[in-house]
Structures are given as structure tokens and as C-alpha cells.
C-alpha positions as CSV (number, residue, x, y, z in Angstrom):
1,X,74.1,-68.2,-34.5
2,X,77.5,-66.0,-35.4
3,X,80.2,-67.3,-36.5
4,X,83.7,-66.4,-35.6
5,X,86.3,-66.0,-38.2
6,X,89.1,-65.8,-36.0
7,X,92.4,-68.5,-35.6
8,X,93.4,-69.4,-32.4
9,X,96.9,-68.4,-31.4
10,X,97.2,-70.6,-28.8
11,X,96.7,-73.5,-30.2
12,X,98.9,-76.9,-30.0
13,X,100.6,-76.5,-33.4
14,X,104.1,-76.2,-34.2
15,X,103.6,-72.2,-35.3
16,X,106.6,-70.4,-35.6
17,X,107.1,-66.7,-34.4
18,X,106.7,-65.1,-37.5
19,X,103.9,-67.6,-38.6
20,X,102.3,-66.6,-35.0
21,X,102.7,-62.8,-36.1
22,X,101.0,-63.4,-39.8
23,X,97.9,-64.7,-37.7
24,X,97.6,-61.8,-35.6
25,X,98.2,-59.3,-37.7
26,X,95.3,-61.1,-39.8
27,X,93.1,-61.0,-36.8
28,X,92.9,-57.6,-36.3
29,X,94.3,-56.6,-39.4
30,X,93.0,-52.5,-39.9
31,X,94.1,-52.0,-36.6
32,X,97.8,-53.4,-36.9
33,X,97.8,-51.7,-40.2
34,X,97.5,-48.3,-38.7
35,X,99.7,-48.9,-36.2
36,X,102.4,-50.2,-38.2
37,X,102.1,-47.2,-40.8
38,X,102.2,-44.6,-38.3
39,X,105.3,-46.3,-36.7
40,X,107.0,-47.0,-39.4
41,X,106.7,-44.0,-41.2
42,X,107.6,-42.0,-38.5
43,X,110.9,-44.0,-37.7
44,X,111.5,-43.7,-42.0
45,X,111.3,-40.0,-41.4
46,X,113.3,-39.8,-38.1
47,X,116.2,-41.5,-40.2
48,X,115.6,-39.6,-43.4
49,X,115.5,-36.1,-41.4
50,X,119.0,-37.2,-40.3
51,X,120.7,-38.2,-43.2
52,X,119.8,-35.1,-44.4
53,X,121.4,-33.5,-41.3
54,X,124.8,-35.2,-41.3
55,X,125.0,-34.7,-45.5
56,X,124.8,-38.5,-46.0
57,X,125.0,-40.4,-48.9
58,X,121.9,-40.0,-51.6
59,X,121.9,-43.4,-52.9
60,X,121.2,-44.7,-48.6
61,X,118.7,-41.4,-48.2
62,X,117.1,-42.8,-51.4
63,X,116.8,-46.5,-49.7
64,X,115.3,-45.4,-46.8
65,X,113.2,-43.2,-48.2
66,X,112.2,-46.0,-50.8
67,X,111.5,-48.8,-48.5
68,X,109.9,-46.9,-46.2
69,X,107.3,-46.0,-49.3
70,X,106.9,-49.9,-50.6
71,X,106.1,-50.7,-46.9
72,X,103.0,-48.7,-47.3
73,X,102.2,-48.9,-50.6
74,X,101.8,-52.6,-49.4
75,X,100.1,-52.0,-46.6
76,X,97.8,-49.8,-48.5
77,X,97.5,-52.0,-51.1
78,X,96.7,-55.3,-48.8
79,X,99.3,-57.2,-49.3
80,X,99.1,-60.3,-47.9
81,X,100.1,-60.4,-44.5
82,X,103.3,-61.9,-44.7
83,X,104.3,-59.5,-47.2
84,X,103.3,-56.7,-45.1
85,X,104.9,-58.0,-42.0
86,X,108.0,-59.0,-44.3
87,X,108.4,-55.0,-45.8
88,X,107.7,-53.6,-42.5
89,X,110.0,-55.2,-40.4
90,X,112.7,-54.6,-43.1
91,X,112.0,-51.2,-43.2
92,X,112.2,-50.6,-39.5
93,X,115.3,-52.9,-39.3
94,X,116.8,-50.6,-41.9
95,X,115.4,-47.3,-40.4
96,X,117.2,-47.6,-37.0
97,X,120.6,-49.0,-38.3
98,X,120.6,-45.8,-39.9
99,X,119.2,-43.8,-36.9
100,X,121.5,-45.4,-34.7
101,X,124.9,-45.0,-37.0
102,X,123.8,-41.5,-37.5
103,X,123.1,-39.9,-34.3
């Protein structure tokens, strides 16, 4: 008999959205990883590529560029999930303020 290492999501607890997003991400966590690298990464580049266009300021090229790397260094490293959901999310946050005030 298998057993299944799996949480339910749907369940009757009081889970909070980003609680809810921790378990998922822990579900199915090598495939959320890659998709969360690539995306991020190429969003971290997208607003790099334009700081660089519009002669920005080093110090925010440098914090983009820099939270863009910790992100996956954690993911990378296996962070816990949290921690992983808690760099990326900053990092895209970040990434398209920048993207969006630069275009």
C-alpha cells in the first residue's frame, strides 16, 4: 500500500492565502521552483535591461539585480518554502515597480 505525502488544500482549516501558497508550492515543489526561476529571472532582467537603458541610478540597478540573485540562490539552495515564496514575491514586486516607472 503507497502512501501519499501530500496536504490537502481544501481542507476545513482556517489557512490563510499565503499559508495556502506555502502548501502548494511544497506539493509540487521542483516544478514551482522552475517556474518561479524562470519567471522571475526573466522579469529581474527585463527591469535591469531598462535601467540600463534610461541611465538609472546604480545603487536601484544594484537592488534589482541583488534580489533578483538571493531569490535564486534560495530557491537553489531550498529554502524553505516560505522563504522562497517570501524572496520571490519581493523580487517580482520590486521588478515591475521598476519596469513599470521605467518604460
Amino acid at each position: 500500500m503507497k502512501t501519499q505525502n501530500t496536504i490537502n488544500v481544501n481542507s476545513t482549516t482556517n489557512v490563510g492565502w499565503f499559508e495556502n501558497q506555502v502548501i502548494k508550492f511544497e506539493n509540487a515543489r521542483f516544478f514551482w521552483m522552475a517556474v518561479y526561476l524562470t519567471a522571475q529571472s526573466c522579469i529581474g532582467s527585463i527591469a535591469a535591461g531598462l535601467l540600463l537603458a534610461n541611465d538609472a541610478n546604480v545603487i536601484l540597478l544594484c537592488t534589482c539585480a541583488a534580489l533578483t540573485m538571493a531569490s535564486n540562490a534560495v530557491f537553489i539552495a531550498q529554502g524553505s518554502g516560505k522563504v522562497c515564496l517570501i524572496t520571490l514575491y519581493l523580487s517580482v514586486l520590486l521588478n515591475v515597480i521598476i519596469i513599470v516607472t521605467n518604460i
